[in-house]
VOPAGU-2260 file (C-alpha; in pm, 1 decimal, decimal comma):
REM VOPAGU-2260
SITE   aa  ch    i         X         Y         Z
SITE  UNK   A    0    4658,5   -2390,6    4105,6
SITE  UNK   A    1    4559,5   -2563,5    3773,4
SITE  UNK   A    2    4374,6   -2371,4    3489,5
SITE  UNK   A    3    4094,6   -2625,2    3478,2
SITE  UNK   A    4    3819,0   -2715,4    3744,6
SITE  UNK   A    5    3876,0   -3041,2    3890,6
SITE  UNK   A    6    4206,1   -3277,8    3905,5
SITE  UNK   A    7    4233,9   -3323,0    3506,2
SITE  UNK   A    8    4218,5   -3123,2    3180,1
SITE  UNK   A    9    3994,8   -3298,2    3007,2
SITE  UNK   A   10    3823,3   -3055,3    2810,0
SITE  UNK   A   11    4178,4   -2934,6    2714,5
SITE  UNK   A   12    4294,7   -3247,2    2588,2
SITE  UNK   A   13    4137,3   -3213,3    2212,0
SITE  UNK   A   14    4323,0   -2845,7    2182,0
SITE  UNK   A   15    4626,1   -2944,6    2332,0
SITE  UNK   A   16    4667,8   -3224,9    2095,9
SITE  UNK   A   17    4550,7   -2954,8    1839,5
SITE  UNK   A   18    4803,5   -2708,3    1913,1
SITE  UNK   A   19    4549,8   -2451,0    2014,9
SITE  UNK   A   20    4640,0   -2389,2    2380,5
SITE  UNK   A   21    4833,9   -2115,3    2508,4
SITE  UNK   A   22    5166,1   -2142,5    2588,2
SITE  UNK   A   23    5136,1   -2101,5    2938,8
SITE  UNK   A   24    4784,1   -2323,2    2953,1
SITE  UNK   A   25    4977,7   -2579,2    2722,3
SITE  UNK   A   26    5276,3   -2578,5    2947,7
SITE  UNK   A   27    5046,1   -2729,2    3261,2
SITE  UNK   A   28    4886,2   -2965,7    3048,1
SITE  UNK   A   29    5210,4   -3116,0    2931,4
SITE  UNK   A   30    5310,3   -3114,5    3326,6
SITE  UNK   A   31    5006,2   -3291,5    3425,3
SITE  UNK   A   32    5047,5   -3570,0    3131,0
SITE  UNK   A   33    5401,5   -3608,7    3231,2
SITE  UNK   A   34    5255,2   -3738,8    3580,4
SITE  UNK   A   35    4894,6   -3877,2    3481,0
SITE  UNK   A   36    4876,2   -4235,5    3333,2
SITE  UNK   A   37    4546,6   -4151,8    3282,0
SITE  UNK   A   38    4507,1   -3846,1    3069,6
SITE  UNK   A   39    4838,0   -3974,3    2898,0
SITE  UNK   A   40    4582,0   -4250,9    2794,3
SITE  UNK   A   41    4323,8   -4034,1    2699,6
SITE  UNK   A   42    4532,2   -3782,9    2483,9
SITE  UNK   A   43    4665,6   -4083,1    2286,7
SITE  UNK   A   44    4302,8   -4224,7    2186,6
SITE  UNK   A   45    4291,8   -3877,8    2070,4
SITE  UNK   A   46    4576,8   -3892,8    1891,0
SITE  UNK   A   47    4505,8   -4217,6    1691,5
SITE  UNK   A   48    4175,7   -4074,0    1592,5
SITE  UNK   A   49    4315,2   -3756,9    1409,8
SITE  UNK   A   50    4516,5   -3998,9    1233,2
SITE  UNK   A   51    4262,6   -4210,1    1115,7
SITE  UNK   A   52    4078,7   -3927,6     988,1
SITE  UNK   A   53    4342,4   -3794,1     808,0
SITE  UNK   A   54    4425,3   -4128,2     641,6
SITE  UNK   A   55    4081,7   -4182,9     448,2
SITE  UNK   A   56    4093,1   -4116,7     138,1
SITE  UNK   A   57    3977,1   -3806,0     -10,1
SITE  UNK   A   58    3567,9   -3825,3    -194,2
SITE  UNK   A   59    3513,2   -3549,0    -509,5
SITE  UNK   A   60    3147,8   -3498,4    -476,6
SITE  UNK   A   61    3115,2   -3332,5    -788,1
SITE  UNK   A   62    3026,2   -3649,8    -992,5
SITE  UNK   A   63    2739,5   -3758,4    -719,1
SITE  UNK   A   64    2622,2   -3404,0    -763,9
SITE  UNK   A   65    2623,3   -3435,6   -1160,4
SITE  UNK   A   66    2488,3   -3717,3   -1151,1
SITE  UNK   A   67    2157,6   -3665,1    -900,5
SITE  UNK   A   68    2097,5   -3329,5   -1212,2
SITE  UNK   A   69    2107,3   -3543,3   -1494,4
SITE  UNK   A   70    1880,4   -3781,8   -1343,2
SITE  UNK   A   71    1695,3   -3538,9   -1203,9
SITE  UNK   A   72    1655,0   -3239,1   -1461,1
SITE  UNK   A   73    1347,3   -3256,8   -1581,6
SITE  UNK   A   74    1189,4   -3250,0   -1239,0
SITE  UNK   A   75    1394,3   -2962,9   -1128,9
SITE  UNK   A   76    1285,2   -2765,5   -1448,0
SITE  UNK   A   77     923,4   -2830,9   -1398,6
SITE  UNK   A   78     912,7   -2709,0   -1017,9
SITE  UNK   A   79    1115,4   -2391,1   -1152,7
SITE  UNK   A   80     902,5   -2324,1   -1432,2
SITE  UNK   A   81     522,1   -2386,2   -1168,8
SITE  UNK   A   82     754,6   -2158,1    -939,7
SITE  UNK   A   83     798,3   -1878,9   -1197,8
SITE  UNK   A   84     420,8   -1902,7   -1307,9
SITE  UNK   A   85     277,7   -1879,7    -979,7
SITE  UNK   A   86     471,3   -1603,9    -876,4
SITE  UNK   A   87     403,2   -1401,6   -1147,3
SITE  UNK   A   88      26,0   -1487,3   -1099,6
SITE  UNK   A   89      63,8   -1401,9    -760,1
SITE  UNK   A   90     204,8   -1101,3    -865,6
SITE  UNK   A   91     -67,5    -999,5   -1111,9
SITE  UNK   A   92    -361,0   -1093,8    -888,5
SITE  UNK   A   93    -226,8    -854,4    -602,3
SITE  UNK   A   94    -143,6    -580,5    -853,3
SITE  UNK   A   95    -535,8    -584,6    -926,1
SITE  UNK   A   96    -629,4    -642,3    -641,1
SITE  UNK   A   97    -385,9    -334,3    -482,4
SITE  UNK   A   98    -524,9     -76,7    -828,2
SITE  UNK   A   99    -849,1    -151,0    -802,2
SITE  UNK   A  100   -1111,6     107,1    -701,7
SITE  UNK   A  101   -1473,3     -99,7    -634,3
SITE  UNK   A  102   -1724,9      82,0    -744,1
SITE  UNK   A  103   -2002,7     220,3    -539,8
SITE  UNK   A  104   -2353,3     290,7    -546,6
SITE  UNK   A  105   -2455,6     442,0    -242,2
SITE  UNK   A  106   -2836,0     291,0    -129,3
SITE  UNK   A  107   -2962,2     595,7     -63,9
SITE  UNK   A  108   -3309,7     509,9      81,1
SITE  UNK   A  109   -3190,8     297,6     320,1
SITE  UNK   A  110   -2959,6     589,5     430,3
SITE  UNK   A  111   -3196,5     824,2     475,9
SITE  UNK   A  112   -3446,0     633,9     656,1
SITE  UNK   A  113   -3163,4     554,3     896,7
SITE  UNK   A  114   -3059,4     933,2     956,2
SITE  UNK   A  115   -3477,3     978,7     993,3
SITE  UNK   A  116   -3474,3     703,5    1279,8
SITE  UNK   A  117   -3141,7     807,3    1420,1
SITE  UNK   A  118   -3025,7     432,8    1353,2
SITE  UNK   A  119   -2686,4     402,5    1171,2
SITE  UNK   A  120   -2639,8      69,0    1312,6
SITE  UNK   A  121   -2914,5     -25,3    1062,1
SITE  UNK   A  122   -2755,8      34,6     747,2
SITE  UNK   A  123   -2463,7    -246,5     774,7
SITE  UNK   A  124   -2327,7    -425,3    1050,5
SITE  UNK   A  125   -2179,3    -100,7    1239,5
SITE  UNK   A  126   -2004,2     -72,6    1543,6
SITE  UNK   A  127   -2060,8     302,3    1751,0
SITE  UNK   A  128   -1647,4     366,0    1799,1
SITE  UNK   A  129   -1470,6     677,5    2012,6
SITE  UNK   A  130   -1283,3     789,6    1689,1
SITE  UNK   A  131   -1432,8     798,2    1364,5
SITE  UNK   A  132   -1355,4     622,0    1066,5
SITE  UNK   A  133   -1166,6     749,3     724,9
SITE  UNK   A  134   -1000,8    1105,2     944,7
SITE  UNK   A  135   -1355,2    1258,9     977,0
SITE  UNK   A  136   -1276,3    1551,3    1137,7
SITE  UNK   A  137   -1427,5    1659,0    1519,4
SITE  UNK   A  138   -1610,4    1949,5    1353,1
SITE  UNK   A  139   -1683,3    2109,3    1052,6
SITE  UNK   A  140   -1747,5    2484,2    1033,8
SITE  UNK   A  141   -1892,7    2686,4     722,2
SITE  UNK   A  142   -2031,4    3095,8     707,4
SITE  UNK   A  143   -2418,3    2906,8     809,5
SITE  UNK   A  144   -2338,8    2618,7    1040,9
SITE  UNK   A  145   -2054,3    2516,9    1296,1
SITE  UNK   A  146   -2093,5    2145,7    1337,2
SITE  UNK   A  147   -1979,6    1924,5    1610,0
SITE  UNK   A  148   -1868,9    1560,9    1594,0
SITE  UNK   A  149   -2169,5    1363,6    1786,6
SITE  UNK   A  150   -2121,4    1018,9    1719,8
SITE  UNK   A  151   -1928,3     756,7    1464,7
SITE  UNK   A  152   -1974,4     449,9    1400,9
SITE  UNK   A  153   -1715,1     210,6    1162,5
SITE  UNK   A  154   -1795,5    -123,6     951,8
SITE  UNK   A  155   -1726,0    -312,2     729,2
SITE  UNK   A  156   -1652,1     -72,1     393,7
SITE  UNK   A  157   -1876,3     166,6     561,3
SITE  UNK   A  158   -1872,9     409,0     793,4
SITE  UNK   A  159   -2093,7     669,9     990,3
SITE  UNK   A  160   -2044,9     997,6    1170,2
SITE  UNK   A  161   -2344,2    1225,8    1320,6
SITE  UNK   A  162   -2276,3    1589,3    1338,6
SITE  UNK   A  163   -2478,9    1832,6    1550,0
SITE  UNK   A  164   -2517,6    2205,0    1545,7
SITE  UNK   A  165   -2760,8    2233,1    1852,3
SITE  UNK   A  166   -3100,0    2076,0    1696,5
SITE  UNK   A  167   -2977,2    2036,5    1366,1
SITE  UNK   A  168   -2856,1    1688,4    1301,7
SITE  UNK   A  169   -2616,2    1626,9     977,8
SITE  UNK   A  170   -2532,5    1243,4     887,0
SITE  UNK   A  171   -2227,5    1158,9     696,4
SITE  UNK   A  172   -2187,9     798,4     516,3
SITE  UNK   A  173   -1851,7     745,1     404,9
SITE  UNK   A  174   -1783,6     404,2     126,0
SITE  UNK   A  175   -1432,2     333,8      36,2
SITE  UNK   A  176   -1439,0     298,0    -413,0
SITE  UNK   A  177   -1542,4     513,4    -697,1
SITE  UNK   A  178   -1866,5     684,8    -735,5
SITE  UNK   A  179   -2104,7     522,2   -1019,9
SITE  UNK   A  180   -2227,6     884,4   -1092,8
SITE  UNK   A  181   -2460,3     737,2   -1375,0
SITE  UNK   A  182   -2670,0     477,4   -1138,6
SITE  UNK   A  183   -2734,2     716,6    -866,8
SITE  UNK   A  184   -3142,6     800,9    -844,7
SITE  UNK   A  185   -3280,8    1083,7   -1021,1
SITE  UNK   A  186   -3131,4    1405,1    -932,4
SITE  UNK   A  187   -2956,1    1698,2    -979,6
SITE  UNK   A  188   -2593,9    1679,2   -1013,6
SITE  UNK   A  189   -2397,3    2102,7    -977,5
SITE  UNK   A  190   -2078,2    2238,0    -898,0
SITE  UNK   A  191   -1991,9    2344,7    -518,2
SITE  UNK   A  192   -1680,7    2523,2    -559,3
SITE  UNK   A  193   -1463,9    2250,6    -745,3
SITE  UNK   A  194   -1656,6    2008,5    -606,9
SITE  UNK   A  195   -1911,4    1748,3    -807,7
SITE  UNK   A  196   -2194,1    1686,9    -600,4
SITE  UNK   A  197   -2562,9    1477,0    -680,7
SITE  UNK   A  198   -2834,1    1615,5    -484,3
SITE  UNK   A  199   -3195,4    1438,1    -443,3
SITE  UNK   A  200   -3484,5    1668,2    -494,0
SITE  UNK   A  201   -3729,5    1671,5    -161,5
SITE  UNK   A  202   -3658,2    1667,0     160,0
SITE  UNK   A  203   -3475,7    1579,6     397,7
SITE  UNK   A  204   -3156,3    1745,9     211,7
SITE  UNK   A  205   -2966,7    1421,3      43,0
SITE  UNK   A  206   -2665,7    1484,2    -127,8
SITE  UNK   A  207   -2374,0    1242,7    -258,4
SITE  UNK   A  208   -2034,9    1318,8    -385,9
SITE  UNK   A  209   -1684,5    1194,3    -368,1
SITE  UNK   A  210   -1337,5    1347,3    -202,9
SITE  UNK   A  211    -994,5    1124,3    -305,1
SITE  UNK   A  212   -1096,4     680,9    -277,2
SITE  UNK   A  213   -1405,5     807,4     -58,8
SITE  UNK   A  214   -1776,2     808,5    -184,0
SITE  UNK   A  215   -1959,0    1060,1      53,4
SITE  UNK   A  216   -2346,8    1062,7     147,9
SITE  UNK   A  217   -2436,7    1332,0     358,4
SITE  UNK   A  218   -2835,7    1369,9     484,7
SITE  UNK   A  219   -2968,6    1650,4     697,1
SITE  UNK   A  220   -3314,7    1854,6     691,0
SITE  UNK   A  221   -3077,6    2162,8     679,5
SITE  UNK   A  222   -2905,9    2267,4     349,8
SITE  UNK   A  223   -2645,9    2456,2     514,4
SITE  UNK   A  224   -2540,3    2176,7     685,4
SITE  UNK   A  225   -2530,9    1992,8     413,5
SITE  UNK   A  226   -2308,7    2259,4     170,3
SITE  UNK   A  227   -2071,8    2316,7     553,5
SITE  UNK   A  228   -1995,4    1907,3     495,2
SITE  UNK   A  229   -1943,9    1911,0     151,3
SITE  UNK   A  230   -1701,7    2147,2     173,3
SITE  UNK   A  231   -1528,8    2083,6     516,9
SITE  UNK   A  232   -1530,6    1719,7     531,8
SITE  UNK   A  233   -1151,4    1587,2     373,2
SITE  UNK   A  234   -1073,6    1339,8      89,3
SITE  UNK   A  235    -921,9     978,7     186,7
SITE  UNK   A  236    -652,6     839,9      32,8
SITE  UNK   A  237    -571,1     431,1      -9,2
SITE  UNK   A  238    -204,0     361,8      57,0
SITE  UNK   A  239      47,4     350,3    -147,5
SITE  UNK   A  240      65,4     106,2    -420,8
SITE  UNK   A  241     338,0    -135,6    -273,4
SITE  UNK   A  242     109,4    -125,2      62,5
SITE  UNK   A  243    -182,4    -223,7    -106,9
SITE  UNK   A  244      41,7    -507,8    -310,2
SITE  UNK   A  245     167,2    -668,0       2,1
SITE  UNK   A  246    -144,8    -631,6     167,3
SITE  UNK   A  247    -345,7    -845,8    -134,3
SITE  UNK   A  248     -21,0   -1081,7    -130,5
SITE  UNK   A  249    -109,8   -1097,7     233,2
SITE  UNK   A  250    -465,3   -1193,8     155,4
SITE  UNK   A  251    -398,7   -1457,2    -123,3
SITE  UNK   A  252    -127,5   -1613,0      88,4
SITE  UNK   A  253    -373,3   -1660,9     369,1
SITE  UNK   A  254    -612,6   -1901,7     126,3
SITE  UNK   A  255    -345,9   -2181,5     129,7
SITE  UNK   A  256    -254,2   -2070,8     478,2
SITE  UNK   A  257    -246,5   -2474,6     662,0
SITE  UNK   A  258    -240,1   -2330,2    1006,0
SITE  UNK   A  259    -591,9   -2428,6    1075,6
């Protein structure tokens, strides 16, 4: 039995004229040449070919190479030096965009009237959602009020949960940025604990303040719902900084994206 399929080696032929064949393998290739016109044929074509490759003359590329530089230098300097520019503009444009804290003026009428007609959908383009944006917790619980999760809703830069203490309804806006403390409405603005917090005079109960990258509206008729959110609901932090860069790089990138 032959170690090759069918009656000749023919895919051995190239490595036994190569030398790379076992000595056993190589030993029933040599027997089957010694009896096969054929392959004898076929290894000699082979033969004759490895010589004329190893006759032609030998080509330093270095000079082709030198000279396709020189000819080309300037060009190759340009596209280095618009690569180097862009990327650090890239670079700077996503650092900006990854440090920057957009500032935020809550519109506090409009919030309000939509806590009066139980409409958060009609502040922004919301969406109602099972879990609630920003890690607003499922209940917030002070010495007046123990309040219950009811409802959240998530947008675009916005987002809205409804707590409930039986009747007593407590609505919490949450905006991603930095507070513009000066352009809110008048107001009072006093300490809760370590907490800064603006509060509207009148009623219903407005009060704004922020916890971490989070600008915080919260609207009840019941003040101690109010101070339990103030001081129960958590801060919410952005990423880290090399997040935030790759995710602007990601957002650049994608306005010379050519995928349709």
């Amino acid at each position: 039995m032959t170690p090759w399929p069918g009656e000749h080696p023919d895919d051995l032929l190239s490595a036994h004229v190569d030398g790379e064949l076992d000595a056993p393998v190589a030993a029933a290739v040599g027997s089957h040449l010694a009896s096969c016109a054929t392959c004898r044929e076929a290894e000699a074509g082979l033969r004759d070919a490895r010589a004329l490759v190893r006759s032609l003359p030998t080509v330093d590329g270095a000079p082709v190479i030198e000279g396709f530089l020189a000819r080309h230098r300037a060009v190759i300097r340009l596209g280095a030096g618009f690569v180097a520019i862009t990327s650090l503009g890239l670079a700077g444009l996503a650092l900006n965009a990854a440090t920057h804290r957009e500032v935020v003026v809550p519109p506090v009428d409009a919030l309000v009237a939509a806590h009066q007609a139980s409409a958060p959908t009609e502040v922004a383009d919301l969406d109602r959602k099972l879990t609630a944006p920003y890690g607003a917790p499922p209940g917030l619980i002070g010495s007046a009020r123990q309040l219950s999760r009811h409802e959240a809703y998530d947008g675009t830069d916005v987002g809205a949960v409804v707590y409930r203490d039986d009747d007593i309804r407590l609505s919490v806006y949450q905006q991603p940025g930095r507070l513009d403390w000066d352009a809110l409405p008048a107001g009072r603005t006093v300490a809760v604990g370590d907490q800064r917090v603006w509060f509207r005079s009148g009623a219903p109960v407005v009060a704004v303040t922020e916890k971490g990258d989070l600008v915080l509206t919260l609207v009840s008729d019941d003040r101690p719902a109010v101070l339990t959110a103030v001081g129960g609901m958590p801060g919410w932090e952005r990423r880290t900084a090399w997040d935030r860069v790759h995710d602007a790089c990601q957002r650049f990138a994608g306005v010379f994206r050519l995928d349709g």
